[in-house]
C-alpha positions as CSV (number, residue, x, y, z in Angstrom):
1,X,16.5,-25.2,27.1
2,X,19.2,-24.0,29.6
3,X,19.6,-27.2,31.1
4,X,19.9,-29.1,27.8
5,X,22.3,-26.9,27.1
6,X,24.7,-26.5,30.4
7,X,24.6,-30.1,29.7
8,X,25.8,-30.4,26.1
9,X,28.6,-27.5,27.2
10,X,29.4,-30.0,30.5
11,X,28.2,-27.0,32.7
12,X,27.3,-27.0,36.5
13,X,25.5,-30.8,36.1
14,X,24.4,-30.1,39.8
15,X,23.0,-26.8,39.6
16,X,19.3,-26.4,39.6
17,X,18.5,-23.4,40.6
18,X,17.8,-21.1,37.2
19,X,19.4,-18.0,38.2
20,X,22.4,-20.4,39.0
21,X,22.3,-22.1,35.5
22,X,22.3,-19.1,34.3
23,X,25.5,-17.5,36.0
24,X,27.4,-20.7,35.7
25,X,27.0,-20.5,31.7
26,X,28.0,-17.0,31.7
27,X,31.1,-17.7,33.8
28,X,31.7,-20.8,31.5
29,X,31.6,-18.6,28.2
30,X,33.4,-15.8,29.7
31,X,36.2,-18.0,30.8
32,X,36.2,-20.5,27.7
33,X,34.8,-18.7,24.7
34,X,37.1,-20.0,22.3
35,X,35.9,-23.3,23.6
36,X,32.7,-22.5,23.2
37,X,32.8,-21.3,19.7
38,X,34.3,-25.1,19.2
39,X,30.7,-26.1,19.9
40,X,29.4,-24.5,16.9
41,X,29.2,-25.6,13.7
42,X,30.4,-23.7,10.8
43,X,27.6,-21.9,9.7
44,X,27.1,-20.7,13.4
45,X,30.2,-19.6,13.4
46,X,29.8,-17.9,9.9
47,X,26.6,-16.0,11.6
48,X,28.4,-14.9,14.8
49,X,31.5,-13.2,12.9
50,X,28.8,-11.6,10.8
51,X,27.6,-9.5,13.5
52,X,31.2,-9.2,15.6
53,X,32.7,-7.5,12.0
54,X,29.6,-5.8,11.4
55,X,28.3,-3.4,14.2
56,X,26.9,-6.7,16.7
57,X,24.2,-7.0,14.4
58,X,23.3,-9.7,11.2
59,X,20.2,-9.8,9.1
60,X,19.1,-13.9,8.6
61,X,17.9,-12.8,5.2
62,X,21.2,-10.6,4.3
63,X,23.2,-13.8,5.6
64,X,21.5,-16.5,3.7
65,X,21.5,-14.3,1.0
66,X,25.4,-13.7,1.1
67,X,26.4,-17.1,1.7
68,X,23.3,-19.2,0.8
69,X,23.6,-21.3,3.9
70,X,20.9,-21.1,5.8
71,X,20.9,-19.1,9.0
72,X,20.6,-20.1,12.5
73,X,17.0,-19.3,14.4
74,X,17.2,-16.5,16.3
75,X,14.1,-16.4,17.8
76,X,14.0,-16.4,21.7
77,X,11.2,-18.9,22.1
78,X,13.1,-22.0,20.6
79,X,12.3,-25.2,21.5
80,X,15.2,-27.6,23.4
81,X,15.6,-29.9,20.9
82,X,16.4,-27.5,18.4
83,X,18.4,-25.3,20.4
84,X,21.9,-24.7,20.1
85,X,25.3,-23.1,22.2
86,X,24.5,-20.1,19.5
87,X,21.1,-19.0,21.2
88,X,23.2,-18.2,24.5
89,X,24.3,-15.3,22.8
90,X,21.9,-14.0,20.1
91,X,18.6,-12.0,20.8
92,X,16.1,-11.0,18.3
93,X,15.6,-7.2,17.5
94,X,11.3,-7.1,17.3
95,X,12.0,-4.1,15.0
96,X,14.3,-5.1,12.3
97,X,14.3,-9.0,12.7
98,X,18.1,-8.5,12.8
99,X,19.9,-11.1,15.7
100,X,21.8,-9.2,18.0
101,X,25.0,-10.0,20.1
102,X,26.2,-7.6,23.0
103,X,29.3,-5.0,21.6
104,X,31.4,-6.1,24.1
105,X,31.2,-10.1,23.1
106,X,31.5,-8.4,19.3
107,X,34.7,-6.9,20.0
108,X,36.1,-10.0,21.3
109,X,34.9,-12.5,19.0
110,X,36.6,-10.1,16.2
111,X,40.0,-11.9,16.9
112,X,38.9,-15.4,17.0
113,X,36.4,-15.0,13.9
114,X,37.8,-14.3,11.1
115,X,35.8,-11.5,8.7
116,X,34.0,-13.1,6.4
117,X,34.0,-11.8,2.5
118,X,32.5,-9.2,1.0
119,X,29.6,-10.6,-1.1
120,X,30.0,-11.2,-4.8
121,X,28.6,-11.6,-7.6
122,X,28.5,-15.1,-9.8
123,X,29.0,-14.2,-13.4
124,X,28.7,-16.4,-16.8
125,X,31.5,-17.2,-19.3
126,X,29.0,-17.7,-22.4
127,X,25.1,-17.8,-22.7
128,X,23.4,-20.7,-24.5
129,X,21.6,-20.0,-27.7
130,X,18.7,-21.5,-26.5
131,X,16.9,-22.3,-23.3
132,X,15.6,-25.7,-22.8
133,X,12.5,-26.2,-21.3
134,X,11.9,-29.7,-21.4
135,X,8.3,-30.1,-21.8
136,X,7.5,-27.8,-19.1
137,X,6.0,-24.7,-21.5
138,X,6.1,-26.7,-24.8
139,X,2.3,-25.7,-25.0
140,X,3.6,-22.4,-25.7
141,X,6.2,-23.0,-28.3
142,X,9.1,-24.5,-29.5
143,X,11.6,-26.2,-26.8
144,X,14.5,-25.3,-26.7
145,X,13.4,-21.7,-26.9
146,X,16.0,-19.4,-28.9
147,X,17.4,-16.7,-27.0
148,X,17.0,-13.2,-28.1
149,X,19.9,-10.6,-26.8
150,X,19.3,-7.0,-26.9
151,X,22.4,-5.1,-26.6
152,X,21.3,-1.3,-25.3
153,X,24.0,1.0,-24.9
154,X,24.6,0.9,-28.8
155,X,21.2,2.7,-29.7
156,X,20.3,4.5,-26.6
157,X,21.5,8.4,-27.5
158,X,19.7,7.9,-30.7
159,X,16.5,6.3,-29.6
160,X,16.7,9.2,-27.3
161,X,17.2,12.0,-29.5
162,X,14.6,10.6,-31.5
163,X,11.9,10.4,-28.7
164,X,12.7,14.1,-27.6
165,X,12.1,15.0,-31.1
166,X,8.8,13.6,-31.0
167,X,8.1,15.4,-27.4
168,X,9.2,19.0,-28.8
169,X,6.5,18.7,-31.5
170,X,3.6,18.0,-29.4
171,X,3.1,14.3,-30.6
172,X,3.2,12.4,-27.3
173,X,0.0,12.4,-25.3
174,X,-0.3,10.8,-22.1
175,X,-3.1,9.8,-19.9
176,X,-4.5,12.5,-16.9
177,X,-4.5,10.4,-14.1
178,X,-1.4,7.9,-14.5
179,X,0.6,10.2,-16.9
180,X,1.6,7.0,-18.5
181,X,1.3,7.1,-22.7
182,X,-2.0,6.8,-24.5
183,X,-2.4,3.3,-27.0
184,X,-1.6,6.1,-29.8
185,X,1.2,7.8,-29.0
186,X,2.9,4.3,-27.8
187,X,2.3,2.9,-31.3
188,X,4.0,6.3,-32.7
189,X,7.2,5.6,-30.3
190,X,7.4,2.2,-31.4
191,X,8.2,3.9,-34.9
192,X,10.9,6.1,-33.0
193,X,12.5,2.9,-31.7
194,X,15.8,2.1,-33.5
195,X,16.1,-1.4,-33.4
196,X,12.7,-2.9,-33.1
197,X,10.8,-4.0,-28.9
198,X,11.8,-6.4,-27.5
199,X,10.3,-10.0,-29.4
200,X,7.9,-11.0,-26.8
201,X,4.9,-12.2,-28.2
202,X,4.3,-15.8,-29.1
203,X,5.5,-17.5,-32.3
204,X,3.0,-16.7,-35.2
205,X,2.7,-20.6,-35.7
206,X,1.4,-20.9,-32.2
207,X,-1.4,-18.5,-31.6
208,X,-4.8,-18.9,-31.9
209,X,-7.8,-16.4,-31.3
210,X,-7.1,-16.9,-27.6
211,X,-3.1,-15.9,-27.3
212,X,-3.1,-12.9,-25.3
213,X,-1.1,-10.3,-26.2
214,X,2.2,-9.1,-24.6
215,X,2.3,-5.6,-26.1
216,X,5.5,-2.9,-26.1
217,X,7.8,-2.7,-23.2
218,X,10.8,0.3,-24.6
219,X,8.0,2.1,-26.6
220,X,6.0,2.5,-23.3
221,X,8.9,2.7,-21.6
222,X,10.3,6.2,-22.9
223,X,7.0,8.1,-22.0
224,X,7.3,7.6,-18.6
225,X,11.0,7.6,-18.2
226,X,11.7,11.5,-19.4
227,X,9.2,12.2,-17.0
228,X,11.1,10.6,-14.7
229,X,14.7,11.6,-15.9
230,X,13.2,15.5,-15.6
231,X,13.3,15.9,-19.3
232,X,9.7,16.6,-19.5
233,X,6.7,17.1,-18.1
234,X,3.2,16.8,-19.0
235,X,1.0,19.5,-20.8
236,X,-2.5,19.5,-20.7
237,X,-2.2,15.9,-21.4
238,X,0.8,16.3,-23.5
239,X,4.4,16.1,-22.9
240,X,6.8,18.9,-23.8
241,X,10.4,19.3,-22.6
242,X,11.6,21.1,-20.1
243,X,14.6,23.2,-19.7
244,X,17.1,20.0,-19.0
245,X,15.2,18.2,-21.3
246,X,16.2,20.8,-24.2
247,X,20.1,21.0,-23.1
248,X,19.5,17.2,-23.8
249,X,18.5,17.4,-26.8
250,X,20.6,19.8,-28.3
251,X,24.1,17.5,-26.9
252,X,23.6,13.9,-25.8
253,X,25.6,15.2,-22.7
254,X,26.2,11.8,-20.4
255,X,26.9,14.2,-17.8
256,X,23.4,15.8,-18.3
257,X,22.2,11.8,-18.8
258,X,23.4,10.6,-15.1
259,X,21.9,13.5,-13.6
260,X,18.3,12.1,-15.3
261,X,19.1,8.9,-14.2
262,X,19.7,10.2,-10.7
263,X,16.3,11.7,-10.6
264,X,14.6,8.5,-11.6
265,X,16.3,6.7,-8.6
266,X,14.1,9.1,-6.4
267,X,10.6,9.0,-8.2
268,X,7.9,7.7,-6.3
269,X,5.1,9.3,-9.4
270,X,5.5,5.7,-11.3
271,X,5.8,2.4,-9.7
272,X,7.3,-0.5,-12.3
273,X,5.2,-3.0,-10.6
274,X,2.2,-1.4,-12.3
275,X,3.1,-2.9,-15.5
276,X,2.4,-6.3,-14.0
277,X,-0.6,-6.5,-15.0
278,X,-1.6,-9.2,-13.8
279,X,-0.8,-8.8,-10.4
280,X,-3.7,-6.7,-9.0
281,X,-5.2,-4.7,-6.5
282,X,-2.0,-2.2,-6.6
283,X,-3.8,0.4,-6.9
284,X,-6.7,0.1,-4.3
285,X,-6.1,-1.1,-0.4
286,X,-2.8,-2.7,-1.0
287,X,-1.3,0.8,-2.6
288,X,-1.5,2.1,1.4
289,X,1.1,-0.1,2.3
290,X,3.3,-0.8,-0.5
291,X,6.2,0.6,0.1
292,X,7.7,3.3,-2.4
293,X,9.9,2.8,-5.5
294,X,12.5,4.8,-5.1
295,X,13.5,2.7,-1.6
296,X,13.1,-0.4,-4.1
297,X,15.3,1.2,-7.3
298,X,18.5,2.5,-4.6
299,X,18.5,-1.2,-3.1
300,X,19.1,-2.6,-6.4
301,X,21.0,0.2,-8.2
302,X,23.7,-0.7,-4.9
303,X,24.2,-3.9,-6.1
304,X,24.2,-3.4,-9.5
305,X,27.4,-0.9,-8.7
306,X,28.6,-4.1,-7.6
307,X,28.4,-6.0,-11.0
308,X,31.1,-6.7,-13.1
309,X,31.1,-4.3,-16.3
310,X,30.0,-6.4,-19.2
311,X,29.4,-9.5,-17.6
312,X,26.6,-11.6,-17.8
313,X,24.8,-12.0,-14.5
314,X,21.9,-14.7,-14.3
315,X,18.7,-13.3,-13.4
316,X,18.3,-15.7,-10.5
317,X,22.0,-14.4,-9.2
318,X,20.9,-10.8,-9.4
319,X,18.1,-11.2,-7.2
320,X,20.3,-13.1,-4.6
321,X,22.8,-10.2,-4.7
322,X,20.5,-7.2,-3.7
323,X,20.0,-9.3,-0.3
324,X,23.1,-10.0,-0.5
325,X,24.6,-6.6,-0.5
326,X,22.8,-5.6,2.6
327,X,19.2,-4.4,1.2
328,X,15.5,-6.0,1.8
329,X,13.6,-5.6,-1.9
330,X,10.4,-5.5,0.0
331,X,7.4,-3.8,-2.2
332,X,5.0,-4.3,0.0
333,X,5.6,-4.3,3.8
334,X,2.4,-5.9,5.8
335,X,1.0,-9.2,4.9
336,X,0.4,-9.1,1.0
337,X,-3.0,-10.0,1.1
338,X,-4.4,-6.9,-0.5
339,X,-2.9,-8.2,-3.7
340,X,-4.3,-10.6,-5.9
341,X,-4.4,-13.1,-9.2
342,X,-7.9,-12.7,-10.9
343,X,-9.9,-12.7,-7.6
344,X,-9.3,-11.2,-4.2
345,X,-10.9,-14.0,-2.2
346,X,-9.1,-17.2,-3.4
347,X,-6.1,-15.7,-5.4
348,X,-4.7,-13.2,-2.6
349,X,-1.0,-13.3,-2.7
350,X,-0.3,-13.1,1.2
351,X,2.5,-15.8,1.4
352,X,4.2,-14.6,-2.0
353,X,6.2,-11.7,-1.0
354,X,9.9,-13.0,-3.0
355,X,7.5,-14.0,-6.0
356,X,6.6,-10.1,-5.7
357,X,10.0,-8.9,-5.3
358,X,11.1,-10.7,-8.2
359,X,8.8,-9.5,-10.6
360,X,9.5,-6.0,-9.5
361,X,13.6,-6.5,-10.4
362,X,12.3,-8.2,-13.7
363,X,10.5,-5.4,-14.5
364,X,13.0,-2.4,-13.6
365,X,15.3,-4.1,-14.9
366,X,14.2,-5.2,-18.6
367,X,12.0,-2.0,-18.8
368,X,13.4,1.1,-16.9
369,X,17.4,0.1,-17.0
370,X,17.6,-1.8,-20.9
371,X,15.3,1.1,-22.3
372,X,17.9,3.6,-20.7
373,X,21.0,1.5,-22.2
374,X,22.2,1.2,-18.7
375,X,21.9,-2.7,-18.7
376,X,22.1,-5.6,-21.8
377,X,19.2,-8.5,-21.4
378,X,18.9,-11.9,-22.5
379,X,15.7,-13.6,-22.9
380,X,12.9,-15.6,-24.0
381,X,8.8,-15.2,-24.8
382,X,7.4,-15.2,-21.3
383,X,4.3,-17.4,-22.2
384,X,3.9,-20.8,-20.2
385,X,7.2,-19.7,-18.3
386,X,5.7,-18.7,-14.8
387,X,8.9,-18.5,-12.8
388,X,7.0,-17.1,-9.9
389,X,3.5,-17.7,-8.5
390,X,3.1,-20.8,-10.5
391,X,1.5,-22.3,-7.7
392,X,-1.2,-19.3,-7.1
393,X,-4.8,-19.7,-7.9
394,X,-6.2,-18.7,-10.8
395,X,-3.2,-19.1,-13.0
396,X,-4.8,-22.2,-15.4
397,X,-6.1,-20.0,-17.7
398,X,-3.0,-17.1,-18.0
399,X,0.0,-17.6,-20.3
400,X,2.4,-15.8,-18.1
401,X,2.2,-13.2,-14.8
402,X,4.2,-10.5,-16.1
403,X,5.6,-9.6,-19.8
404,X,9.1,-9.9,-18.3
405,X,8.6,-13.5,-17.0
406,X,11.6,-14.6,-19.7
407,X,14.2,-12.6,-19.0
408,X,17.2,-14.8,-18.3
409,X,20.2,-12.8,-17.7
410,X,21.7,-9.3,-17.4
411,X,24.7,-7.3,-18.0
412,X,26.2,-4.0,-16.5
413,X,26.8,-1.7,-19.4
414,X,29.7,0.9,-19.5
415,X,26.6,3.3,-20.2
416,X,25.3,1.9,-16.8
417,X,28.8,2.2,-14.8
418,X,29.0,5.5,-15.3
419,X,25.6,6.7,-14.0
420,X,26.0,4.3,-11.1
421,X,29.0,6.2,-10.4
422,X,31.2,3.0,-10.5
423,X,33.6,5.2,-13.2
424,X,33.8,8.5,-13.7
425,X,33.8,9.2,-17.2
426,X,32.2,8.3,-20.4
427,X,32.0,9.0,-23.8
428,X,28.9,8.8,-25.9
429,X,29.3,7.5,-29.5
430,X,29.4,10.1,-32.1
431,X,25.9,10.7,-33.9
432,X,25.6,8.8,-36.7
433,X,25.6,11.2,-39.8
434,X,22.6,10.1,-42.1
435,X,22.1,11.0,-45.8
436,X,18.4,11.1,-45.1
437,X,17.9,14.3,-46.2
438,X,19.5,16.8,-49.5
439,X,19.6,20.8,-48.9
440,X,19.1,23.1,-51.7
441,X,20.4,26.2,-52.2
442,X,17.0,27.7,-52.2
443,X,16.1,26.3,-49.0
444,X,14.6,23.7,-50.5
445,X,14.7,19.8,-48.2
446,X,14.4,16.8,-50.5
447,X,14.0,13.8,-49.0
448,X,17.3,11.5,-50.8
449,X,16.8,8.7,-53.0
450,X,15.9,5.7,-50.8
451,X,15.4,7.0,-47.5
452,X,12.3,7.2,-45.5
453,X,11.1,10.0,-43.0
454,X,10.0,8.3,-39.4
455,X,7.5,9.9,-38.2
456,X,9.7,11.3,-35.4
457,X,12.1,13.1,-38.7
458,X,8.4,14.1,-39.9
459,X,7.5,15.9,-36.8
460,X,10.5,17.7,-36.3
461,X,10.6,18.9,-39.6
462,X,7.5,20.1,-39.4
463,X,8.5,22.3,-36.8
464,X,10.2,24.7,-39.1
465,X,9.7,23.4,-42.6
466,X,6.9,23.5,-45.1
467,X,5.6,20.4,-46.7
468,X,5.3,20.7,-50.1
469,X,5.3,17.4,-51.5
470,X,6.0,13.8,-50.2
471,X,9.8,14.1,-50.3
472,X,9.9,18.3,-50.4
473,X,9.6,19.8,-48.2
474,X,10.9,24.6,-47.6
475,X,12.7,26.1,-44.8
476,X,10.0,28.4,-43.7
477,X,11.0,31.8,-41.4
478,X,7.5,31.7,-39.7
479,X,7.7,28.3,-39.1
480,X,11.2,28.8,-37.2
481,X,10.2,31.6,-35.5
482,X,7.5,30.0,-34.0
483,X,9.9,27.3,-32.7
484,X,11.9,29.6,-31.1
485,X,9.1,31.2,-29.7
486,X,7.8,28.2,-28.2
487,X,11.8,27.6,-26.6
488,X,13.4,26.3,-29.3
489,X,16.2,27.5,-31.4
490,X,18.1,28.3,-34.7
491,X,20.9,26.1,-34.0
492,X,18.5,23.1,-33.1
493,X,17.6,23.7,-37.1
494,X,21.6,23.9,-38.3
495,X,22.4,20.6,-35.9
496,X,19.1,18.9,-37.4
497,X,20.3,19.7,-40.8
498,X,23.6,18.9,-40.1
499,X,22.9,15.1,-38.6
500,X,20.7,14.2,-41.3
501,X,22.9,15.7,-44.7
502,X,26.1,14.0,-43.8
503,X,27.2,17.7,-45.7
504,X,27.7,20.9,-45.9
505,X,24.6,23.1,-45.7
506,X,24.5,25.4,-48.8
507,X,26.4,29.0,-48.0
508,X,22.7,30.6,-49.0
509,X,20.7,28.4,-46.1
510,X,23.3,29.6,-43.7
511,X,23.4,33.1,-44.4
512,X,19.3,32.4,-44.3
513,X,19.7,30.9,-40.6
514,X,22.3,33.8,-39.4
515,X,19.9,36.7,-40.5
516,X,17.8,35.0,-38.5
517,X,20.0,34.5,-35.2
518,X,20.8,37.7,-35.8
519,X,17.3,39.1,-35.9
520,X,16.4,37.1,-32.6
521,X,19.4,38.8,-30.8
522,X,18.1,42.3,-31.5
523,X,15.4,41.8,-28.8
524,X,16.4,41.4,-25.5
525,X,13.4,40.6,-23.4
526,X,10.2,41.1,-22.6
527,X,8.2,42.3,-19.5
528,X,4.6,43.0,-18.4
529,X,3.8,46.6,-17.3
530,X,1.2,49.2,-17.2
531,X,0.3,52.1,-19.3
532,X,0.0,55.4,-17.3
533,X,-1.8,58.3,-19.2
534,X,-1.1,61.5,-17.3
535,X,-3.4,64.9,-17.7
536,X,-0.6,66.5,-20.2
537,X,3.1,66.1,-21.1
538,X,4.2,68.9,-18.2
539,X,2.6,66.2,-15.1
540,X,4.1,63.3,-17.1
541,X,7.8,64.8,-17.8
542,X,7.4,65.7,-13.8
543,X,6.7,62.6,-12.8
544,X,9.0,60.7,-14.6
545,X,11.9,63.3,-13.3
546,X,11.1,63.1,-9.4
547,X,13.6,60.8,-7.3
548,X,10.6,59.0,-5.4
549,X,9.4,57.8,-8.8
550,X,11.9,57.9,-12.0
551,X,13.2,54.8,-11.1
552,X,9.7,53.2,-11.1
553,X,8.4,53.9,-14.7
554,X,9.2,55.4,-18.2
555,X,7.8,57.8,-20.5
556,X,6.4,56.4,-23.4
557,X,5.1,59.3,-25.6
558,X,4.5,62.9,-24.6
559,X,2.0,62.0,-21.6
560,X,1.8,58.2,-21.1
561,X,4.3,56.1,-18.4
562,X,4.8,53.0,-18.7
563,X,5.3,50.6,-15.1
564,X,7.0,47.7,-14.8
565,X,3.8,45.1,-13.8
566,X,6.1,44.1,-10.6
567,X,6.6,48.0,-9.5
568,X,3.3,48.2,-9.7
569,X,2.5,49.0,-5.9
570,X,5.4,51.0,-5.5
571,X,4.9,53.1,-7.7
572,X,1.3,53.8,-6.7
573,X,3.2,54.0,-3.0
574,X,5.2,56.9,-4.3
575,X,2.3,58.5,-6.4
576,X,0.5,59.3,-3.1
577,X,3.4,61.0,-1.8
578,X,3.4,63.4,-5.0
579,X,-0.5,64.1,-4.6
580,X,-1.8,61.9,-7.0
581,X,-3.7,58.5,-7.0
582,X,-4.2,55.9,-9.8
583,X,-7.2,55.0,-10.0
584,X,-7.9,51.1,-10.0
């Protein structure tokens, strides 16, 4: 390779001798390096002023990536043919794969290299109404598809309040093991949903007994993600909210919002590559060397930070643009072999590991980020679309790989800005007042005149209400006090009442609620002790007077002290030294 090369460059034609070749091309490209960049072609050049503006180093993958030309070989064992002036001056790192060039020859190649642009994103000026498919998927439906667009930000706060509603009253149970939702309590969050899933499953016209089915994406989606937001955590199987998660609910705070979103960034409990379903073995061999999802969610919540604010982005684009921006989207990092189509043996996915990516980013991206209103989708039905692993084995008999397979294109929300920390305030839409329900003087809660209770308004009401008719239902005092006992509160009541009266409640209801406040204020705490009875008032008074021990108990009574359960020790400590002994 060296003496193809001296002689391309015109170098030392007489020299032989290797270590000679050698230091006559050094000399050469010390002495002529502009020169010798003139023996490049562009994309070489492109490559080298990568790594001289960046450190000495340049990832193939980020490069090709960023400027979708394709990189030079870096490789050291390169055959002459295919070598090139470039491979004098690059060497392979063994760790990263990154091609590395000395810091000395990056300093000076900064002046005769100019830096090349920051990465960006392409964006679209108008979606078509439908996608055409030609005949490819026509099996599967009508082509041209219709394009469905589902515009997130606008009902996130309330699909959210609504969800929480349905936590706090015990109604969403999930499963021991995965902590994902049971079939039940999914098909009650669909009913929480505001606008209705995402339309997924396969034209009525076109199914038969055999159409499998795609099943709910958002509806799924919220059980998992205020687990992973920190709003609430599972229960003996069911969720309930925890402290953050009640803030939440009682304001739609975005500040409290974007710190949720922050924590989902860093949960590794629920991997979104589980809900490709298709794609198996994830959770036996391959699971040891997959690598985890908050890695994968930080790599493409950088480049999304990068988006435009309400621009659409096609999906293709966005997966270019997490390489682009510097970060490998690797979800498995050995040779993928350990996952599969339908059979291990013949349907391994070893030489699929973009195909895997990119069902990952379709995946976060149309479940975790739309559900959370941070970004808007575009799509299709996924069935007959396969726009990875098309080519695997086993696929003849599957409609699609993944229920995410026909999402087309994305767009940044201002929702999604702001917890990406690209702006640094927003302002969530006012609650929408509904006239859902009518409060009577007496307490009374009838339901008004053409509105209907989702079972997520049923539930909460329940909480502090009593049914007493199919539209009537009573404030109840038990029934509130039990709420706040089990960390809710009066003023969760008045803002419920409030949202969904669009009036005034009744000057009798809020004395009603006041008494009660005021009632709950009167105690201030409790504490676990122990009861002390003492041989007669005269030892109890005595005890309860001495400066080793009055600050340790109470007296309750004429001859009973009571001890905090945390003084416990202490106090027995200090009983010794009086001449007495409690007895265990």
């Amino acid at each position: 390779m060296l003496k193809s090369l001296a002689k391309r460059l015109r170098v030392a034609r007489s020299v032989t001798r290797k270590a000679d070749l050698i230091h006559a091309l050094e000399h050469y490209i010390d002495m002529n390096l502009a020169a010798f960049l003139g023996e490049l072609s562009d994309g070489e050049r492109l490559f080298l002023a990568e790594a001289a503006h960046h450190g000495g180093r340049v990832s193939p993958r980020v490069f090709a990536a960023k400027h979708q030309v394709r990189p030079p070989r870096t490789s050291r064992w390169v055959d002459s043919r295919a070598a090139s002036p470039i491979h004098l001056l690059l060497e392979e790192s063994e760790s990263s794969g990154e091609a590395v060039i000395p810091k000395e020859l990056a300093q000076r190649l900064r002046p005769l290299l100019p830096k090349p642009r920051a990465p960006a994103v392409t964006t679209v000026d108008e979606i078509p109404a439908k996608l055409d498919l030609g005949n490819e998927g026509s099996y599967y439906g009508d082509s041209p598809r219709p394009i469905h667009f589902f515009d997130a930000e606008k009902t996130v706060f309330a699909e959210l309040r609504r969800v929480l509603n349905l936590v706090q009253a015990g109604k969403v149970r999930v499963q021991d093991k995965s902590r994902r939702p049971t079939d039940s309590s999914t098909r009650l969050l669909t009913t929480a949903l505001v606008v209705p899933d995402f339309d997924l499953e396969l034209p009525e016209k076109d199914r038969d007994r055999y159409t499998e089915t795609v099943g709910p994406v958002r509806a799924h989606a919220w059980a998992v993600l205020v687990q992973q937001c920190g709003w609430a955590k599972p229960h003996g199987g069911l969720l309930s909210l925890t402290k953050v998660g009640k803030e939440l609910l009682g304001e739609m705070s975005p500040t409290t919002f974007r710190a949720g979103f922050q924590r989902l960034l860093g949960d590794d409990q629920f991997d979104e590559l589980n809900r490709v379903n298709h794609i198996r073995g994830q959770s036996g061999k391959a699971k040891r060397h997959m690598t985890h999802p908050s890695k994968r969610r930080v790599a493409i919540c950088d480049s999304m930070a990068r988006w435009p604010v309400g621009r659409w982005i096609p999906f293709d684009e966005a997966f270019r643009f997490v390489a682009a921006s510097g970060h490998y989207l690797d979800v498995i990092d050995a040779y993928a072999s350990y996952l599969y189509l339908v059979e291990l043996r013949y349907g391994h996915l070893g030489n699929a590991g973009d195909d895997i990516e990119r069902q990952y980013l379709r995946a976060f991206l149309m479940e975790s980020m739309t559900t959370l209103g941070v970004v808007d989708v575009a799509y299709v039905h996924p069935q007959g679309l396969w726009p990875e692993l098309s080519d695997s084995w086993g696929t003849d008999d599957m409609e699609f790989c993944g229920r995410y397979d026909g999402l087309q294109y994305a767009r940044l929300s201002s929702l999604g800005a702001y917890c990406l920390g690209v702006t640094d305030a927003y302002e969530a839409p006012a609650a929408e007042q509904r006239s859902l329900l009518k409060v009577l003087p007496n307490r009374e809660l009838a339901v008004s005149g053409g509105a209907e209770l989702t079972p997520a308004d049923r539930a909460t009401l329940e909480l502090f209400a009593k049914r007493k008719g199919d539209h009537l239902w009573s404030l109840d005092s038990q029934h509130i006090l039990n709420y706040v006992e089990s960390g809710g509160s009066v003023e969760d009541v008045t803002r419920f009442l409030t949202h969904n009266t669009g009036q005034e409640i009744p000057h009798t209801v809020a004395v009603f609620l006041n008494d009660l406040t005021g009632n709950l204020a009167a105690v201030r705490g409790t504490e676990r002790a122990i009861l002390v009875e003492m041989k007669d008032a005269e030892v109890a008074a005595r005890v309860a007077h001495d400066r080793q021990t009055k600050s340790l108990c109470r007296l309750a009574g004429d001859q009973y002290l009571v001890v905090p359960e945390k003084d416990e020790q202490a106090f027995r400590t200090a009983m010794k030294k009086l001449g007495y002994v409690l007895p265990r």
